[in-house]
C-alpha positions as CSV (number, residue, x, y, z in Angstrom):
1,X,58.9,89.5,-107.2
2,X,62.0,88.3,-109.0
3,X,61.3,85.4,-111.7
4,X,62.6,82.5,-111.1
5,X,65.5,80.7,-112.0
6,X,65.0,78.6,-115.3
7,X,64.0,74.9,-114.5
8,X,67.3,73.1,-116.0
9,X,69.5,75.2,-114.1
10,X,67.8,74.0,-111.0
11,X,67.9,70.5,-112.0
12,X,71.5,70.5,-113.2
13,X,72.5,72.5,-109.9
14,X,70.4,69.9,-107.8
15,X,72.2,67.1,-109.7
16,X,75.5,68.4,-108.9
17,X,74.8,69.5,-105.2
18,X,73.9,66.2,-104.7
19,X,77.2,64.3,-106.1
20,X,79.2,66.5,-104.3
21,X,77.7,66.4,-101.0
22,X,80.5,64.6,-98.8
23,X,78.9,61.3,-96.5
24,X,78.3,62.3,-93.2
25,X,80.0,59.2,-91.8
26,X,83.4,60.0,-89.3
27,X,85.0,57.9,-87.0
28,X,85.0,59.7,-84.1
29,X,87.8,60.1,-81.1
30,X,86.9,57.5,-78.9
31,X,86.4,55.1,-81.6
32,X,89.6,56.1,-83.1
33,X,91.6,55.4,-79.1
34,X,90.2,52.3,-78.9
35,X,90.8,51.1,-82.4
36,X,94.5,52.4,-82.0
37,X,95.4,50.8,-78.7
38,X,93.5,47.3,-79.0
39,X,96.0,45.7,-81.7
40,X,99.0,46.2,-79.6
41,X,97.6,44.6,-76.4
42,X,98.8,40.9,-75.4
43,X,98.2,38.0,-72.9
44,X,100.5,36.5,-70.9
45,X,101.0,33.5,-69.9
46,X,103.2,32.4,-67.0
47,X,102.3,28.9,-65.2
48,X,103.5,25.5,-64.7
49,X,101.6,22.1,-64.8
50,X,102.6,18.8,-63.4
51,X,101.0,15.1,-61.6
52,X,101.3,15.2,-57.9
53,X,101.7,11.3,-56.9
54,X,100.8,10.4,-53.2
55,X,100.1,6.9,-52.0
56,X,97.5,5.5,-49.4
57,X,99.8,6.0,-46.2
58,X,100.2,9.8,-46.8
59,X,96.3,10.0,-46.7
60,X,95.9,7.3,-43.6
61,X,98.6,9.8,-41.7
62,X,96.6,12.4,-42.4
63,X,93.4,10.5,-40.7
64,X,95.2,9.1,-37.8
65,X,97.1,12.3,-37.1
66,X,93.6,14.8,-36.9
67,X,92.5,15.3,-34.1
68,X,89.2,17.4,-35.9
69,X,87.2,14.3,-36.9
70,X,88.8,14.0,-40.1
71,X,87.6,11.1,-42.1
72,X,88.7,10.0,-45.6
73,X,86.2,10.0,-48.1
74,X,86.9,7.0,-50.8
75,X,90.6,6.5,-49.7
76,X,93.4,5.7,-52.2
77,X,94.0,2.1,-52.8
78,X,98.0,2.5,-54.7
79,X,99.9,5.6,-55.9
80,X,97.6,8.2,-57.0
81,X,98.2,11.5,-58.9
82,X,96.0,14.7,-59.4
83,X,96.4,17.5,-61.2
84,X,98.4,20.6,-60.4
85,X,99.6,23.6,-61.5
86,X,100.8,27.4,-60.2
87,X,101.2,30.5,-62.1
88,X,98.4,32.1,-64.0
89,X,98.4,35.0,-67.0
90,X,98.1,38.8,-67.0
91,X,98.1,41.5,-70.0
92,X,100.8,43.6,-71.4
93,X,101.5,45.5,-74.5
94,X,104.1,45.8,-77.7
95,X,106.5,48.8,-77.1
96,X,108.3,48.5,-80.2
97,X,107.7,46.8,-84.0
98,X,110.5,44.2,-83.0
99,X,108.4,41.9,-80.2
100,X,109.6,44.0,-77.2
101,X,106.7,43.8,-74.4
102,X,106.0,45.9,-71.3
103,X,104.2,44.0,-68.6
104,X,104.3,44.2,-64.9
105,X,107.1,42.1,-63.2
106,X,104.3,39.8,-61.0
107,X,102.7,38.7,-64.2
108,X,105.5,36.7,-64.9
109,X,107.4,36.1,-61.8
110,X,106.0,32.7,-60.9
111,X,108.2,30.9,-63.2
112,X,111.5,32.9,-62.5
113,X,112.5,30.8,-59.5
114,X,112.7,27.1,-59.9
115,X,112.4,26.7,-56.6
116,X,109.2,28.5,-55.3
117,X,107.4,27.0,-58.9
118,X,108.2,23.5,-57.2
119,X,106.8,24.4,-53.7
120,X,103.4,25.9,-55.4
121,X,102.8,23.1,-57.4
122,X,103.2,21.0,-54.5
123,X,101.2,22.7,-51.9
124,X,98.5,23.4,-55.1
125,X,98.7,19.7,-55.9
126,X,97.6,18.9,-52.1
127,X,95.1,21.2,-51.7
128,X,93.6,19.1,-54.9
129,X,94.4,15.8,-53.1
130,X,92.4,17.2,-50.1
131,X,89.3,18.0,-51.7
132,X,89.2,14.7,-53.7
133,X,89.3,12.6,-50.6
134,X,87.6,14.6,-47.7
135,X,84.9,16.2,-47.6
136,X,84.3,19.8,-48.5
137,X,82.6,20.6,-45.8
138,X,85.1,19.7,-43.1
139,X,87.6,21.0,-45.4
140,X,85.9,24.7,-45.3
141,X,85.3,24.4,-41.7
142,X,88.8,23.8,-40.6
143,X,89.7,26.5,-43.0
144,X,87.7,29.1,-41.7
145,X,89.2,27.9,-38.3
146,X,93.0,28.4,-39.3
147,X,93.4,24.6,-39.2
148,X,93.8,23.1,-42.6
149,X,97.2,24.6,-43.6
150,X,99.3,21.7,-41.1
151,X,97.2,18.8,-43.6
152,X,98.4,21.2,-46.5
153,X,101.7,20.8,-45.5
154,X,102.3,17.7,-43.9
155,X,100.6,15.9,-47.4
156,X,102.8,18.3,-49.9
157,X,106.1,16.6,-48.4
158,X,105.0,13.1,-48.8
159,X,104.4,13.8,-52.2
160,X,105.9,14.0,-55.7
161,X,106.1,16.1,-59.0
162,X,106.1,14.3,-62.4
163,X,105.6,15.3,-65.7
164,X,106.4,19.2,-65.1
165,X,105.4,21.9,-67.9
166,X,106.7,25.1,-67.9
167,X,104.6,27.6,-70.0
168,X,106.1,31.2,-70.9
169,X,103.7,32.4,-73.6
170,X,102.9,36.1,-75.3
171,X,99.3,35.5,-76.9
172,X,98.9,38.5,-79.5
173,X,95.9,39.8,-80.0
174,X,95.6,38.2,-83.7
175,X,95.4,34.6,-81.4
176,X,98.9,34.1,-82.8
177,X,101.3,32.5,-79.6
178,X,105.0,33.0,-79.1
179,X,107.2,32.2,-76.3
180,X,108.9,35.2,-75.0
181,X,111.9,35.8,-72.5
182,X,112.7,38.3,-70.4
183,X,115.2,41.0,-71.1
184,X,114.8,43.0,-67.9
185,X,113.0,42.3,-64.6
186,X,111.5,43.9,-61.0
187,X,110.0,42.6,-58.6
188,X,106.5,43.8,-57.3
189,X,105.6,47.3,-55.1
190,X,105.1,45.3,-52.4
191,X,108.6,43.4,-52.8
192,X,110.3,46.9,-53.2
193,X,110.8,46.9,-57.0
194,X,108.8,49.0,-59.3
195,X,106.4,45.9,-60.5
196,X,108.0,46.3,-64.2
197,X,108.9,43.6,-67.0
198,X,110.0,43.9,-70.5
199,X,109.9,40.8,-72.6
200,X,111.1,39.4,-75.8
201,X,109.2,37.7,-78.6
202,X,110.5,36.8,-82.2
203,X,108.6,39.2,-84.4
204,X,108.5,42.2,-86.4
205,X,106.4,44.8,-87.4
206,X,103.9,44.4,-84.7
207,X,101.3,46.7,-83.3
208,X,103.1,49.4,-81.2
209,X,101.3,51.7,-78.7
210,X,102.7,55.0,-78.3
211,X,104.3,56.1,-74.5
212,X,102.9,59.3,-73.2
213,X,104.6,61.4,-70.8
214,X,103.1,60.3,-66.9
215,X,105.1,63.5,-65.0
216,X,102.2,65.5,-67.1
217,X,99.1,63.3,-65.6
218,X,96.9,65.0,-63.2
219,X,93.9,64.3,-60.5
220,X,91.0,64.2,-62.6
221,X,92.3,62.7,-66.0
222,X,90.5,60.5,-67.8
223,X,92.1,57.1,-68.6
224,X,91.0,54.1,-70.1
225,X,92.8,50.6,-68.8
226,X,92.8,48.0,-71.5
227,X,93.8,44.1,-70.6
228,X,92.5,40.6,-70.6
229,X,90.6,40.0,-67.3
230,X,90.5,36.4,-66.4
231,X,86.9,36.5,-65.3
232,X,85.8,37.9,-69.1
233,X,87.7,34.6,-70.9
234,X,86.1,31.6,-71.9
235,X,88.6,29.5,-69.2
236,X,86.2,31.2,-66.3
237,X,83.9,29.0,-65.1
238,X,81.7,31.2,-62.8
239,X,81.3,34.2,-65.5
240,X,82.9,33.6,-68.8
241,X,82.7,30.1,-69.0
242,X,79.5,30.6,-71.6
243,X,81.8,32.8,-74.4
244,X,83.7,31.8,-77.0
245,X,87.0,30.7,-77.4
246,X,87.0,33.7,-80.1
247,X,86.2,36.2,-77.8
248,X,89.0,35.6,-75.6
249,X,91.0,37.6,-78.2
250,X,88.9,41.5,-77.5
251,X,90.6,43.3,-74.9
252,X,88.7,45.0,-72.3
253,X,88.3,48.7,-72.5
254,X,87.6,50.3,-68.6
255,X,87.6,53.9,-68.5
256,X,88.1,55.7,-65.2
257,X,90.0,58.7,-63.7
258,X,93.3,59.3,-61.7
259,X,92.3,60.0,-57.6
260,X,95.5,60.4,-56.1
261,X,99.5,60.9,-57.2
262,X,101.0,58.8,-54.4
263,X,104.6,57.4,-54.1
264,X,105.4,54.1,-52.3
265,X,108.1,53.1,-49.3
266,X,111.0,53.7,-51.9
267,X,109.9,57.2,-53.0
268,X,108.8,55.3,-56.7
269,X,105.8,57.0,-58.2
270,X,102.2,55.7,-58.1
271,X,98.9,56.5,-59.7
272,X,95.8,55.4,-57.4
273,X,92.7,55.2,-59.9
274,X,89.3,54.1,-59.7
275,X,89.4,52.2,-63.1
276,X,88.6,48.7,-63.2
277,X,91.8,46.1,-62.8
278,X,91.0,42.6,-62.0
279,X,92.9,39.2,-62.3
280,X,94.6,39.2,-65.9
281,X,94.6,43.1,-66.0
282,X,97.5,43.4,-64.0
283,X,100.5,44.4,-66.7
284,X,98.0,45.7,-69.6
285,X,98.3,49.8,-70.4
286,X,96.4,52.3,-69.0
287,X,95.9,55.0,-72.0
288,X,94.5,59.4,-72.2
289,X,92.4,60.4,-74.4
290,X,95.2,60.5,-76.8
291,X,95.6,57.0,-76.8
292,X,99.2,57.9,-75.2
293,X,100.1,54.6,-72.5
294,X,100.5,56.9,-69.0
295,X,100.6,54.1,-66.8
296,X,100.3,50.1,-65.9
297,X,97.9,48.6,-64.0
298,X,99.6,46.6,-61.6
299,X,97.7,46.1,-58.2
300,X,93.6,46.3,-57.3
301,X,91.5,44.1,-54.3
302,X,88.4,42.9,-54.4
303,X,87.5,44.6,-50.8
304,X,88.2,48.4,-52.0
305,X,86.4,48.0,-55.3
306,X,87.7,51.5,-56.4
307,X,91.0,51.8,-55.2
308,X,93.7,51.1,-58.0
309,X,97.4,51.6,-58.7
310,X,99.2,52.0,-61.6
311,X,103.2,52.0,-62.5
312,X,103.3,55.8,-64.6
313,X,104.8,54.8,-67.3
314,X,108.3,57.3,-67.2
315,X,109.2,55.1,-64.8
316,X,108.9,52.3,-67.5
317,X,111.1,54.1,-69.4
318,X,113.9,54.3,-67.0
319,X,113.9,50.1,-67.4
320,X,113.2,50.5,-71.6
321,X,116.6,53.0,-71.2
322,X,118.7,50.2,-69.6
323,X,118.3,47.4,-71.9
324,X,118.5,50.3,-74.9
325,X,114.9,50.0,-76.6
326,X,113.6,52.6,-78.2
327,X,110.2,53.6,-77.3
328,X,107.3,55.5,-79.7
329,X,108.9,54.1,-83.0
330,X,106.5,52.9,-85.9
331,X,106.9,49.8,-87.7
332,X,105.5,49.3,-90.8
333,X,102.1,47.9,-89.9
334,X,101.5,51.2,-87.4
335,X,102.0,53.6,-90.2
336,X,99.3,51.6,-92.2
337,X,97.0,51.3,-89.4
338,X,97.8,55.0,-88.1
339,X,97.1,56.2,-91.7
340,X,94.0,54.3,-92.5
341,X,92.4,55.8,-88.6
342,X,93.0,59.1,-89.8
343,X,91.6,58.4,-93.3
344,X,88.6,57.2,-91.3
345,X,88.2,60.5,-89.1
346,X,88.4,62.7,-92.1
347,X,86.0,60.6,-93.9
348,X,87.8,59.3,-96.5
349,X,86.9,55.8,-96.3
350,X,88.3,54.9,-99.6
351,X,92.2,55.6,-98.4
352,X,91.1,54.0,-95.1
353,X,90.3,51.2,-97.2
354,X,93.1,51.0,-99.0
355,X,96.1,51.1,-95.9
356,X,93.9,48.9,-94.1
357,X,94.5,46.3,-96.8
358,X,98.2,46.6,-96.1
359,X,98.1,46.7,-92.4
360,X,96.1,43.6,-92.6
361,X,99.0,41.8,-94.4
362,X,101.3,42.5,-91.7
363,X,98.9,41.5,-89.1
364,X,96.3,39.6,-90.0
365,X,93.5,38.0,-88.0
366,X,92.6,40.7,-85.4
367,X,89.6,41.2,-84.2
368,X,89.8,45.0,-84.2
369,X,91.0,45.5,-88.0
370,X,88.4,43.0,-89.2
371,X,85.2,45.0,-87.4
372,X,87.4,48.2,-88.7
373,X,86.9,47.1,-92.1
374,X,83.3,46.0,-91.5
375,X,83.0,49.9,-90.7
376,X,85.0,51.0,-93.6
377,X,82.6,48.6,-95.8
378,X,79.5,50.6,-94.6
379,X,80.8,53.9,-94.8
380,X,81.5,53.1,-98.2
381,X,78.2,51.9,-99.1
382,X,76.7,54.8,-98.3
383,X,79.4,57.3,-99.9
384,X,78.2,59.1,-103.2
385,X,78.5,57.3,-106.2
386,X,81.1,60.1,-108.0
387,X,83.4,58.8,-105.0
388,X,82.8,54.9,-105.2
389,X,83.6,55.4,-109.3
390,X,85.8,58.9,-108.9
391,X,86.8,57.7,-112.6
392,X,84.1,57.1,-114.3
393,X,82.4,60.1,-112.8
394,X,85.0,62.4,-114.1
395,X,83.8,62.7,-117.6
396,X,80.4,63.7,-116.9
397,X,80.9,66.2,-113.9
398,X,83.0,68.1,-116.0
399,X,80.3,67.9,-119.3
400,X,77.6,68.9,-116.1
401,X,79.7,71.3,-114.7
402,X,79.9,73.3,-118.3
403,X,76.0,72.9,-118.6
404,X,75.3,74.2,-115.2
405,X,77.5,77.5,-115.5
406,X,75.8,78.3,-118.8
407,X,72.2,78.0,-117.3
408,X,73.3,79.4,-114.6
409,X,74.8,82.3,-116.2
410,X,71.4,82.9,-118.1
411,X,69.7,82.7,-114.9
412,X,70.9,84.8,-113.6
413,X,71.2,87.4,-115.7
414,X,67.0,87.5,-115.9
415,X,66.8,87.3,-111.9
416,X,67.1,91.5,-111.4
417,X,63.5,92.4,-110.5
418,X,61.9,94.8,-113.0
419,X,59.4,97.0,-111.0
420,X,57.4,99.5,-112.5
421,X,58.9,102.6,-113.6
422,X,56.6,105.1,-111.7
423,X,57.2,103.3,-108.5
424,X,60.5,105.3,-108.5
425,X,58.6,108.4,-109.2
426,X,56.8,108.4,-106.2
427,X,55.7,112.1,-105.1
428,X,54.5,111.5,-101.4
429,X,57.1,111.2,-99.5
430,X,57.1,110.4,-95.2
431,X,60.4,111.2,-93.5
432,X,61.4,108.4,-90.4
433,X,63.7,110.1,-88.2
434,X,65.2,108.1,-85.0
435,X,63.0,107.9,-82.2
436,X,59.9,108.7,-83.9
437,X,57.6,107.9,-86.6
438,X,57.9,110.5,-89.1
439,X,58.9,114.6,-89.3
440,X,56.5,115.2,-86.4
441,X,58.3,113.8,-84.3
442,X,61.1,116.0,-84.1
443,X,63.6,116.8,-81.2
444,X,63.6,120.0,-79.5
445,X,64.2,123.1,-81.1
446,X,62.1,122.0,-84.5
447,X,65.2,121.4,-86.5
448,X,64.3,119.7,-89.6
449,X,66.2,116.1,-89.6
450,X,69.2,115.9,-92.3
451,X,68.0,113.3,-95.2
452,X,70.5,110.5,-95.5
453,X,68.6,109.1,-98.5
454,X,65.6,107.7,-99.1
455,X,63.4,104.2,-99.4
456,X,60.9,103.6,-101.6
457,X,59.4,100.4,-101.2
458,X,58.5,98.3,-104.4
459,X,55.8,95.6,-103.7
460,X,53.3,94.6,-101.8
461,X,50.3,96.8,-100.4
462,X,52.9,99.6,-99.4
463,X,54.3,99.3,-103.1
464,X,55.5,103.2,-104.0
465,X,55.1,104.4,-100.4
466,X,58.8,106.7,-100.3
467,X,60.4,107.2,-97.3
468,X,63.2,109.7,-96.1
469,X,65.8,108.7,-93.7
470,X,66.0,111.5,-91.4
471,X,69.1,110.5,-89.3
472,X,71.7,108.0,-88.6
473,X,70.2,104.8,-86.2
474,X,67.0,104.3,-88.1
475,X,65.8,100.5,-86.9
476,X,63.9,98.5,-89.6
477,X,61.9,95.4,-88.7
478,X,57.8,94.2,-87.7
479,X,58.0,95.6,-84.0
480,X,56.4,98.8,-84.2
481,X,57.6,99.4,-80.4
482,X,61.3,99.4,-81.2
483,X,61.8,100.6,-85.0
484,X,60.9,103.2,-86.4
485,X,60.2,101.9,-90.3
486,X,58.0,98.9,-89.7
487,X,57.5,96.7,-92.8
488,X,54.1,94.1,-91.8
489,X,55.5,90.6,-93.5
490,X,56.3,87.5,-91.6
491,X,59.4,87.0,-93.4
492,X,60.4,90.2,-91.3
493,X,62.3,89.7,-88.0
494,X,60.8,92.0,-85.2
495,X,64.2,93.9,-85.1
496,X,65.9,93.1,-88.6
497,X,68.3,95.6,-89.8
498,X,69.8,99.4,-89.1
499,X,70.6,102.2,-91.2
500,X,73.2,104.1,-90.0
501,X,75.8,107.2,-91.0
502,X,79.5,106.9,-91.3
503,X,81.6,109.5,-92.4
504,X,78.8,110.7,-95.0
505,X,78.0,107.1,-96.0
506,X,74.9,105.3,-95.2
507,X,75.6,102.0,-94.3
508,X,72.7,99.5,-93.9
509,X,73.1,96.4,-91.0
510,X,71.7,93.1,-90.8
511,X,70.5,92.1,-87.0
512,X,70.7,88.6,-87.1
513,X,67.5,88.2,-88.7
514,X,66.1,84.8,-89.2
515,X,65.5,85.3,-92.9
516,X,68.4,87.4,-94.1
517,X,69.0,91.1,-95.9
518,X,70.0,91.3,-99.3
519,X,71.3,93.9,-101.6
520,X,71.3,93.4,-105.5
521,X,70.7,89.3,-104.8
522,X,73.1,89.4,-102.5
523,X,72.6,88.4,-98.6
524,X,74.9,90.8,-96.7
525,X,75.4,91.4,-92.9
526,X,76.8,95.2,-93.8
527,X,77.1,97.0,-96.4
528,X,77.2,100.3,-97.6
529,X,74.5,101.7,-99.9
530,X,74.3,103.4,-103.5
531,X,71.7,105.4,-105.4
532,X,69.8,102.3,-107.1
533,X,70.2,99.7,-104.8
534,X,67.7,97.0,-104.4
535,X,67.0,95.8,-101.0
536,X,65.1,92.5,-100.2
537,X,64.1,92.2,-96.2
538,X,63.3,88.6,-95.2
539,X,64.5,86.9,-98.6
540,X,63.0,88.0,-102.4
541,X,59.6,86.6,-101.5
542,X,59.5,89.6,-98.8
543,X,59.6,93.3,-98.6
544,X,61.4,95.0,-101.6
545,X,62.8,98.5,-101.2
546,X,65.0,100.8,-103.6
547,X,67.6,103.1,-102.1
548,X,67.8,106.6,-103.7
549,X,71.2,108.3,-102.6
C-alpha cells in the first residue's frame, strides 16, 4: 500500500480547497423572468368622479309612476347628492426608458369621450340614488325581471353632475404616480380596432421590457401574464380588502399556455390562452420564458374561466412604428438591472451587488429590487470569506499557495509504492487467455496463445501470483462468470477493466468502474501499457498489479 501523503500537505490542500470552493447559490431562470419583467409593469388609472344632485320630486315620480309596488325607503326631504363615478384602471407596461407605455385601448377609453364620461356618471350616480332609497330587495327583483333600467333612466335625466374629476394616472411600480396622455389610440376587438394604447408619461430612464417576436409563438408555449388584478388590491372589498396598501404595488405573475392562433372579423391576429386575466389585467404584458412581451391581455369572462385573448404584440409594433418609438432600447437603469440579474445567475453576488446599487438610484422604491437585494444580501453571507475580503485574502493565498506546492511536491514524490523486490521475480507463472481460465483452456487445434505481457500482482493474499496475458480481450473484474482474471476485493467492480491488442500495443480499458483504474497514480479510462507499470484496480487501497512488457 502506498504511504500516505504527509499531514501538512493535506491540511494546507484542505485549507485551500475550502477557500476556493465557489457558493452554491444561483438565481435561477424563472427567478431571473420574473425579476426582469416586474419593474417595468404599471397601473392605470382611467375614471372620473363627481356629486349627482336629485331633489324629492325626482324620487316621488319615481313612486307614483311604478306600477311594481315600489315604495321609497327614507325619502329625500331637499336636494340631495351621492357619490358617483365611471371608469376604472387596468395594467400596462414601459416600452422605452423615455415614459412611453403600451396598454390596451379599453383601459383607457372611458375618459376619451366627454360625452359618454357624463352619461356613466349619470346613470352610475342613479343606480347609487336607487339603492339608498328603495329597498334592495325590490331593486334585485325588478332587476332580475328586466324592469329596473326605465327607473335608471327616467332618475339620471332629472339629475345633475357637480364637482367632476377627471383622473388620467400611470402608477409605476415604485408607487410613484404621473399623469400620462395618449400619443396613439384603438378602440377594442369588439369595436373593430386592435384594443392597443400607447401613452406618455414625463420620465426617463425607466424600467423597459423587451418586445419579442409574436409571428414566432406557437400552440403550446408557455407564457406568463403579469398585471394588477383589481380583485388582488387593497381597494377590493370582497377579496383584497384585508392587504395592504403596500402590496398593491407587486404585480401578479399567472403562468399559462397559448390554445389557439385565431384572427378576429378584420383579419387582426389573436392569441386565445388559458392564463389568468381578470379586471385590472386587461393591458399588462404577457411574457416567454425569455422574459420577451409576445402579447397583451386584453379580453377574459368570468363564464369561460379558461378562455383568454391576447393582442400579439407585432401588431403593437405596427402602432409603436407610427408615432416613431423605438422599441427594445435600454435606458440606463435596464443595463444596471440587466447586469446585476446576470451577475446573480452566474453567482457573482458581489457585482450583483454592486449594479444593483446603481439601478436603485435610478429607480428607487420597488418592491422587486428591494427583495432582490434581500437575496443578494444572503447569498453574500454565505459566500467564502476570500470573496467577501478578495483583498485581504490575497496575501495569504498566495504565501498558502507556495506552501502547499512544496508539500505537495514532497508528497508526492514518496507516494510510488515500494514492493518487495522478489515479488517481480516471481517463477510460477498462470497464463489467462480469452474465454478461459488459464493455458487449458485453449481453442481448437492446441495452439499455444501469443503472450501480450504479463501481470504480476503485488499485495494482498495473491501478492507475487504472475500472470500471462494470452490474447487480446482479456476482462478483468470480481465476476468470475464473465472475466477471465478475477481479483476478490470489494473495491473491484464485477466487470472493471479490459486488456486488449492494438497494432502490437497492449492497451488496458477502464469499464466504468465504480472505483476507478489507475496507472502510476494516475486514474485513466485508456491507456496504453509499458514494461514497469503499476496498476491499482478499485483505487490504491485495492488490488496492485505490475505490467511486464
Amino acid at each position: 500500500m502506498p504511504p500516505r501523503p504527509r499531514p501538512l500537505a493535506v491540511a494546507l490542500f484542505a485549507v485551500v480547497l475550502a477557500g476556493c470552493n465557489r457558493d452554491d447559490a444561483h438565481l435561477d431562470d424563472v427567478q431571473k423572468m420574473a425579476y426582469s419583467v416586474k419593474p417595468a409593469v404599471v397601473r392605470i388609472s382611467a375614471y372620473a368622479t363627481a356629486e349627482f344632485h336629485y331633489d324629492p320630486a325626482a324620487i316621488a315620480a319615481l313612486t307614483e309612476k311604478s306600477q311594481d309596488d315600489l315604495v321609497a325607503r327614507n325619502p329625500p326631504a331637499g336636494d340631495t347628492a351621492v357619490t358617483t363615478g365611471a371608469g376604472g384602471s387596468g395594467s400596462g407596461f414601459v416600452v422605452h426608458p423615455d415614459g412611453f407605455i403600451l396598454t390596451s385601448g379599453h383601459v383607457v377609453a372611458p375618459t376619451r369621450d366627454e360625452m359618454l364620461l357624463r352619461r356613466d356618471l349619470l346613470r352610475n350616480g342613479a343606480i347609487s340614488a336607487l339603492v339608498k332609497h328603495f329597498p334592495l330587495d325590490d331593486l334585485r327583483r325588478l332587476y332580475r325581471e328586466d324592469g329596473l333600467e326605465p327607473y335608471i333612466s327616467t332618475l339620471s335625466t332629472r339629475g345633475r353632475l357637480e364637482k367632476i374629476e377627471v383622473v388620467n394616472e400611470v402608477e409605476l411600480s415604485n408607487g410613484e404616480k404621473l399623469p400620462f396622455v395618449v400619443r396613439r389610440y384603438s378602440p377594442a376587438l369588439a369595436q373593430h380596432g386592435t384594443d392597443v394604447a400607447l401613452l406618455k408619461v414625463e420620465h426617463r430612464n425607466l424600467p423597459v421590457l423587451q418586445l419579442g417576436d409574436s409571428d414566432a409563438s406557437r400552440v403550446g408555449e408557455s407564457i406568463w401574464s403579469v398585471g394588477y388584478p383589481a380583485v388582488a388590491s387593497s381597494t377590493d372589498d370582497v377579496i383584497g380588502g384585508w392587504l395592504s396598501r403596500d402590496s398593491d404595488l407587486e404585480a401578479t405573475f399567472n403562468p399559462g399556455i397559448i390554445t389557439a392562433l385565431k384572427r378576429n372579423r378584420d383579419n387582426v391576429p389573436v392569441f386565445q390562452s388559458n392564463v389568468a386575466i381578470y379586471r385590472g389585467n386587461s393591458g399588462g404584458p404577457t411574457v416567454n420564458r425569455a422574459g420577451l412581451v409576445v402579447g397583451i391581455s386584453t379580453w377574459g369572462h368570468t363564464d369561460a374561466e379558461q378562455i383568454k385573448f391576447l393582442v400579439p404584440i407585432n401588431v403593437a409594433k405596427g402602432l409603436l412604428a407610427s408615432t416613431r418609438v423605438t422599441p427594445n432600447v435600454d435606458g440606463e437603469f435596464n443595463r444596471h438591472y440587466r447586469s446585476a440579474l446576470d451577475a446573480a445567475v452566474d453567482g457573482d453576488w458581489s457585482l450583483a451587488r454592486r449594479q444593483l446599487a446603481s439601478a436603485n438610484q435610478l429607480f428607487p422604491n420597488s418592491p422587486d429590487l428591494i427583495r432582490f437585494g434581500a437575496d443578494i444580501d444572503r447569498a453574500v453571507r454565505t459566500m467564502p470569506m476570500w470573496r467577501q475580503h478578495p483583498l485581504a485574502s490575497a496575501f495569504a493565498a498566495v504565501v498558502l499557495s507556495l506552501a502547499l506546492l512544496f508539500c505537495l511536491k514532497l508528497a508526492l514524490t514518496s507516494r510510488r509504492p515500494r514492493f518487495p523486490k522478489e515479488l517481480l521475480n516471481a517463477t510460477t507463472e498462470t497464463v489467462v487467455a480469452p474465454g478461459g481460465r488459464d493455458a487449458q483452456d485453449r481453442p481448437l487445434g492446441g495452439l499455444a496463445p501469443r503472450i501480450l505481457g504479463k501481470f504480476t500482482i503485488l499485495n494482498g493474499s495473491r501478492a507475487g501470483e504472475r500472470l500471462g496475458l494470452g490474447g487480446s480481450g482479456i476482462r478483468i473484474g470480481r465476476e468470475s462468470m464473465i472475466c477471465e482474471i478475477v481479483l476478490e476485493n470489494p473495491k473491484v467492480s464485477r466487470l472493471h477493466a479490459e486488456v486488449v491488442s492494438i497494432d502490437g500495443k497492449v492497451l488496458l480499458i477502464d469499464r466504468n468502474s465504480s472505483n476507478g483504474t489507475y496507472v502510476n497514480d494516475q486514474k485513466i479510462d485508456k491507456r496504453f501499457l509499458k514494461d514497469g507499470d503499476i496498476i491499482y484496480f478499485g483505487g490504491r487501497n485495492a488490488v496492485a498489479v505490475a505490467f511486464h512488457a
